[in-house]
Structure formats: C-alpha cells, structure tokens
C-alpha positions in Angstrom: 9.3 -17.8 14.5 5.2 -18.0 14.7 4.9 -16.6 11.3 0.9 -16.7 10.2 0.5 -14.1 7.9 2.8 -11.8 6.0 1.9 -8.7 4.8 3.9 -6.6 2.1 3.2 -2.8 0.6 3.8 -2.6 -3.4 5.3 0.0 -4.9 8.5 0.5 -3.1 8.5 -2.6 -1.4 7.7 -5.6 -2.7 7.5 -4.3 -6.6 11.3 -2.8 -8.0 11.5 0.5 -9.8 9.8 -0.4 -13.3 6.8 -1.6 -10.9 7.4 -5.3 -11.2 7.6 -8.1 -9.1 9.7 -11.2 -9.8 7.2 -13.9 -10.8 9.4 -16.7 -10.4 10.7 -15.8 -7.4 7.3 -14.6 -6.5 5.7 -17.8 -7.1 8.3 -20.2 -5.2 7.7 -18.1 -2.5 3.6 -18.8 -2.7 4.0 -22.0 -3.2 6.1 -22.7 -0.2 3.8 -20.2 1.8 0.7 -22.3 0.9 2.0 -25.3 1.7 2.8 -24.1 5.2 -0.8 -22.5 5.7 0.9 -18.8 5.9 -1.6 -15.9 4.4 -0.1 -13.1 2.0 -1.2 -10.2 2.0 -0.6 -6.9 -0.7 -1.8 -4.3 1.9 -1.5 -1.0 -0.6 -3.1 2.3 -1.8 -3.9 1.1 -5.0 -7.2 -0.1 -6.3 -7.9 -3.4 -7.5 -7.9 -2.5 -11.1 -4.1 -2.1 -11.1 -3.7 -4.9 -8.2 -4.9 -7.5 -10.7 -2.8 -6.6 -13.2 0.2 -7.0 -10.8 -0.4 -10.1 -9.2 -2.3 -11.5 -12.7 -2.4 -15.6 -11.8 -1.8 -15.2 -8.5 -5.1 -13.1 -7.3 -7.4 -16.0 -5.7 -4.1 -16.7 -3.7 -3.9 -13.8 -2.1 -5.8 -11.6 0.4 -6.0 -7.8 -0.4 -5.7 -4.7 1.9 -6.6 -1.9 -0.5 -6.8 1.9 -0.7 -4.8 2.3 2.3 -7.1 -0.3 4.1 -10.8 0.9 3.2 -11.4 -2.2 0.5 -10.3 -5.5 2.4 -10.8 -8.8 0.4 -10.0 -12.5 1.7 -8.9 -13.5 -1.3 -12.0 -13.1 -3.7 -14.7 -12.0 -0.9 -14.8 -8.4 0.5 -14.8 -8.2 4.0 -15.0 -4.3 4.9 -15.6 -1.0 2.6 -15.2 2.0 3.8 -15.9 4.7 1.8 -15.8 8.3 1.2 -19.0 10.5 3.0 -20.0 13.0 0.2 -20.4 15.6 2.9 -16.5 15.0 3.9 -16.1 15.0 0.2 -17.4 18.4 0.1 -15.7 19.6 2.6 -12.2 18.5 1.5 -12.8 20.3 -1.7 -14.3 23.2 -0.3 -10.9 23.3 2.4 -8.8 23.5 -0.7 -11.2 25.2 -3.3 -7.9 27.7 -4.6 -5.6 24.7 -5.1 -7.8 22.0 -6.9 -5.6 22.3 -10.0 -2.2 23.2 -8.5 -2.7 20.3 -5.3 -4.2 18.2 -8.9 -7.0 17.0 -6.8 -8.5 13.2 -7.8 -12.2 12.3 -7.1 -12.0 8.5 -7.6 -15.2 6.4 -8.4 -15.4 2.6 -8.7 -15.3 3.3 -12.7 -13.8 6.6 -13.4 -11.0 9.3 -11.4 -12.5 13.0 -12.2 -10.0 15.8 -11.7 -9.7 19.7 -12.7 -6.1 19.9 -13.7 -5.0 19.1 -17.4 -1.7 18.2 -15.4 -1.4 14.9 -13.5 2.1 14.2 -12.3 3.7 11.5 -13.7 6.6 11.4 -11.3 4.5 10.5 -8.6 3.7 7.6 -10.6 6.9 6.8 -12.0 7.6 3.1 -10.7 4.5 2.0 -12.2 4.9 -0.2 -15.2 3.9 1.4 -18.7 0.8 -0.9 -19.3 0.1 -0.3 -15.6 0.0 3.3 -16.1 -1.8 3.2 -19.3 -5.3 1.0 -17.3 -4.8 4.2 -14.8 -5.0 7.3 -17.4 -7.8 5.6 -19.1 -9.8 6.2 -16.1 -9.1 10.1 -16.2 -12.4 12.6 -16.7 -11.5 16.1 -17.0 -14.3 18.5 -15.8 -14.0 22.0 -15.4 -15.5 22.2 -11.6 -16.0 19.5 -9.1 -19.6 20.9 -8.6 -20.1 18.9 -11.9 -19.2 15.5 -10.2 -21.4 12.6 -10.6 -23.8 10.6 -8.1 -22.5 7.6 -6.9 -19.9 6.4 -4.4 -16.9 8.1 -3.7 -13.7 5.7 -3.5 -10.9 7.7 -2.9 -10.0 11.8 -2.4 -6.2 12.2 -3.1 -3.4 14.8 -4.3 -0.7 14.8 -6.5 1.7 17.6 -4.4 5.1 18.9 -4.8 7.5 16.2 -3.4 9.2 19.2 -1.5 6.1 20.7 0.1 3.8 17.7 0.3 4.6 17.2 4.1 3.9 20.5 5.6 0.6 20.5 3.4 -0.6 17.4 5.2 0.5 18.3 8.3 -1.1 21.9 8.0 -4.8 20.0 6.5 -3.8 17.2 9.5 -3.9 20.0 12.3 -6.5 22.4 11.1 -9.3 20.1 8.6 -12.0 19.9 11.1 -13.7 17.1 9.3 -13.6 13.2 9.1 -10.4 12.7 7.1 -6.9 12.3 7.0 -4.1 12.6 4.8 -1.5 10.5 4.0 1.3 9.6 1.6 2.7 6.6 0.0 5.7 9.2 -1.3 6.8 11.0 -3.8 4.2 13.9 -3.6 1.3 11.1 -3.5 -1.5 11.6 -1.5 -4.4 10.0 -1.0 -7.0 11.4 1.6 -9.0 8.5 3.8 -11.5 8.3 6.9 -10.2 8.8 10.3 -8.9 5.3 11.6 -8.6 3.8 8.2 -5.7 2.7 7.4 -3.3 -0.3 6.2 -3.4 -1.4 9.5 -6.9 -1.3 10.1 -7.8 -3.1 7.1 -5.2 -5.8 8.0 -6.7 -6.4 11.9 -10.1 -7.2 10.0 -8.6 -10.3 8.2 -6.1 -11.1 11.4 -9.5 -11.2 13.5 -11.0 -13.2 10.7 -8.5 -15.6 10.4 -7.4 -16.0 14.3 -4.0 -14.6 14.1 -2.8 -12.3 16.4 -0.2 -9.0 15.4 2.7 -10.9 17.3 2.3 -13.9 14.3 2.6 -11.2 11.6 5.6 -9.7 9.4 5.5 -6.6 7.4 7.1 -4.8 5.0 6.7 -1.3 3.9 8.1 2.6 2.5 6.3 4.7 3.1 4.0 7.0 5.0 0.9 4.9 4.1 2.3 2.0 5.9 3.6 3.5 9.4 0.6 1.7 11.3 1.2 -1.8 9.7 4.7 -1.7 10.5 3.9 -0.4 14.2 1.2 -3.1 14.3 3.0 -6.0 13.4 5.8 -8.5 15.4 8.2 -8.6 12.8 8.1 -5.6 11.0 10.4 -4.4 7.9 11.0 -1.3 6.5 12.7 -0.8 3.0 16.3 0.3 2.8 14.9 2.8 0.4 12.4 4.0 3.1 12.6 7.7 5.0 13.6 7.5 7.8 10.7 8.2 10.0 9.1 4.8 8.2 12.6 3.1 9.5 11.6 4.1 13.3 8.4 2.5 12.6 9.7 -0.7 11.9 11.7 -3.3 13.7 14.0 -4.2 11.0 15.5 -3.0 7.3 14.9 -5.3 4.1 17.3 -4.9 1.6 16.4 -2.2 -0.9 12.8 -2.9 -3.0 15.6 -2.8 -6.3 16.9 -5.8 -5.3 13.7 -7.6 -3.9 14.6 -7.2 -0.4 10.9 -8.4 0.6 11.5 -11.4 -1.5 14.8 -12.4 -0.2 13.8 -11.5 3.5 11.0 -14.3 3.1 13.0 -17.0 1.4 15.9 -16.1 4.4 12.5 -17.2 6.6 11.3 -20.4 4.7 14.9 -21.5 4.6 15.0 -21.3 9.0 17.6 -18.4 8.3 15.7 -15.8 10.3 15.4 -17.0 13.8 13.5 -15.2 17.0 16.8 -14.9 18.9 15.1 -13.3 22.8 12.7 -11.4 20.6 15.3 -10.0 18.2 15.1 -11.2 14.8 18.0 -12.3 13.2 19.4 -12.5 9.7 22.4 -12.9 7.6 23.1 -10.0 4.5 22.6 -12.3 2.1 21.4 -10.9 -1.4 21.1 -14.0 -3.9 17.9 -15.4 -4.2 17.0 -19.4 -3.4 15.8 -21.6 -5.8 12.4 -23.4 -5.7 13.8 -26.5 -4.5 15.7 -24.5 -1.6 12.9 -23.5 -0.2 11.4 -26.6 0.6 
C-alpha cells in the first residue's frame, strides 16, 4: 500500500465515547508514522481551542483540517481560511429568524460563540470530555437578538437541532437557501453551517497539493455527515462501525467501532504489513488487540 498521508475525523472516530484518545497507543502509532515520512491529519469540525486540548503534546506533529475544512494548518502554519461572509451571515439568520432559539443558533468568533437560547444541547455534545466541554461553555455570550452581534470575523454559523428532525431541516435549508452556504452535520442533531465547496475534503486537497500526494496515497476515517467527501475522496477510505449508514456507502471499508479504537488498530494492522492492496481491494484480518510499540517497528 502507497500510504502518504492518513487522515482521521474525531469525535466518533478516532476519539471513544468519553472523547478521548489512547495516548499510548496514539503515540506508538506517531512515532512509527514519523519515522516512515507518513502525514496525520485530524480533519474535524472543531476549532483549534478544543483540538489542542486533544492532541496536547502532539500538536506540532500533526497537520489540521478544521471547522469542516475552512481553517487548514500544516502543522503550526495556516495554509487556507475561509470564513463566514457577514452578508451570508445575515441571511442565514434572517432564513431562520422564528427558530433562532428553538434551532439554538451559534455565531462563532475567533474568541467568543454568541447565541439567543438559554438552552444549548448537551447531548449533541456528549462524547466530549468534561474539561473539554468546560474550555467550550466558557466561550458562550448570551444576547437577546443577533442584531446585537459584534464586528469582527465570523468563524462558524451552526445549529444544535433535534436528532430526529435535523435531517429534513438541512435538506429543506439545502434545497431552498438561496445563498452561499451549506449545512452539514457531524451527528447527533449538530450542525454547523459552511461556504459552498468547503468542506473536510477541500481542506485536505490543500495540504495533499502542498505536500505532493495524490488522493490514491491517502486513508481516511470518518462518522459522520461532515466527512462524506473525505471518505469519497480518499483511496483507502474507512467508515466507523458506529457510522449511519449512508457514511458506510461513502467509504470503501468499516473500522471497528470508535469504542474500541478501530482507527487506531486499523493503522497498527497497516504498520505491521497486515493490510495489503490485494487487486485494489484492501484486506484485513478482525483483529481487535492492540500492538505494542515494539510491534510496530
């Protein structure tokens, strides 16, 4: 396999359900990756405040696709922002003026997340680690009308919805928005709300153009919505057991469930020649237990 780069979603995916990751496993894995010039990359909706706290000792490592692919760092350098036009801004809250605190609309800015509602949805959030969560709600302004927003630069636009109505509320703002943006979801009622053309896979082509490697030297991983593109984009793509089904057609392959680090021990299968380009089907045995440092080498 012409592995070059490997690119892995978060929450869901490479993280388990208390939104951690395996740091010993994590950094064998690394080390071994380093030493064979291979790139990893956390391609995810978050922003880098909770992305540091995740990978904390591991960031200048590591190259970034964040916010679904509109902040893209090579390890420590940006290399592409976009960002948010305040006239689509405007129009996105304008589209959904009646539902700003029942939809529990965010308007993210590099230092602060204003909202309306004095409800936020903590089960959309629920595989992120306590102290995780904690950096996030600190960031929270409540104001009483988005016409009270500040100046500056507009991150993100996104949506907290009701798991069992989020997708025909996409797909109805999808089909009928008229303006530069798009929805889409990392699950559980999540939304976030992004320019037209910008997404995980977007952001990832500006580092694989950067760096020389083409999509058919890639593998992926991925859940959700968010990362449907990636997974379409890349040679050796991996959706998560625990991934709808719709993410599963977008992918070439299933990882083990994200509970039991199925990008982790899909990676270590790799390092240790276990996964081998058989006439351009990968192949792999169901093994769960993870390989020590000295395995992988």
């Amino acid at each position: 396999m012409g592995i070059k780069a490997i690119a892995s979603d978060l929450d869901g995916t490479l993280l388990d359900a208390s939104g951690n990751i395996d740091r010993d496993r994590f950094s064998a894995v690394l080390d071994e990756l380093d030493r064979r010039g291979i790139r990893f990359v956390a391609a995810t909706g978050n922003s880098m405040n909770r992305i540091g706290m995740i990978f904390d000792g591991f960031t200048d490592r590591i190259s970034y696709v964040a916010e679904n692919g509109a902040y893209v760092l090579d390890q420590n350098e940006v290399i592409a922002h976009k960002m948010i036009a305040h006239s689509d801004a405007l129009a996105f809250l304008d589209y959904f003026r009646d539902k700003w605190e029942d939809y529990r609309i965010t308007v993210t800015y590099e230092d602060a997340i204003y909202m309306v509602s004095d409800q936020f949805g903590v089960d959309a959030f629920s595989r992120i680690a306590p102290e995780q969560m904690a950096l996030f709600q600190s960031r929270i302004r409540k104001i009483d009308d988005f016409a009270q927003l500040p100046e500056g630069t507009i991150m993100k636009l996104g949506m907290i919805l009701p798991e069992a109505e989020c997708d025909a509320i996409m797909t109805d703002f999808n089909h009928h928005f008229s303006g530069n943006l798009i929805a889409t979801t990392s699950g559980y009622g999540a939304v976030d709300i992004m320019p037209k053309g910008v997404h995980k896979a977007w952001g990832l082509e500006q580092l694989l153009s950067r760096w020389g490697i083409a999509a058919s030297e890639v593998m992926a991983f991925g859940d959700g919505g968010n990362d449907y593109e990636m997974l379409q984009l890349a040679q050796y793509s991996y959706a998560m057991d625990n991934a709808p089904d719709f993410v599963k057609a977008a992918a070439k392959h299933v990882a083990p469930n994200h509970d039991k680090h199925g990008v982790l021990t899909i990676i270590e299968q790799f390092l240790k020649g276990e996964i081998h380009d058989d006439g351009g089907e990968v192949i792999y045995p169901s093994r769960g237990e993870s390989l020590s440092p000295a395995e992988l080498v």
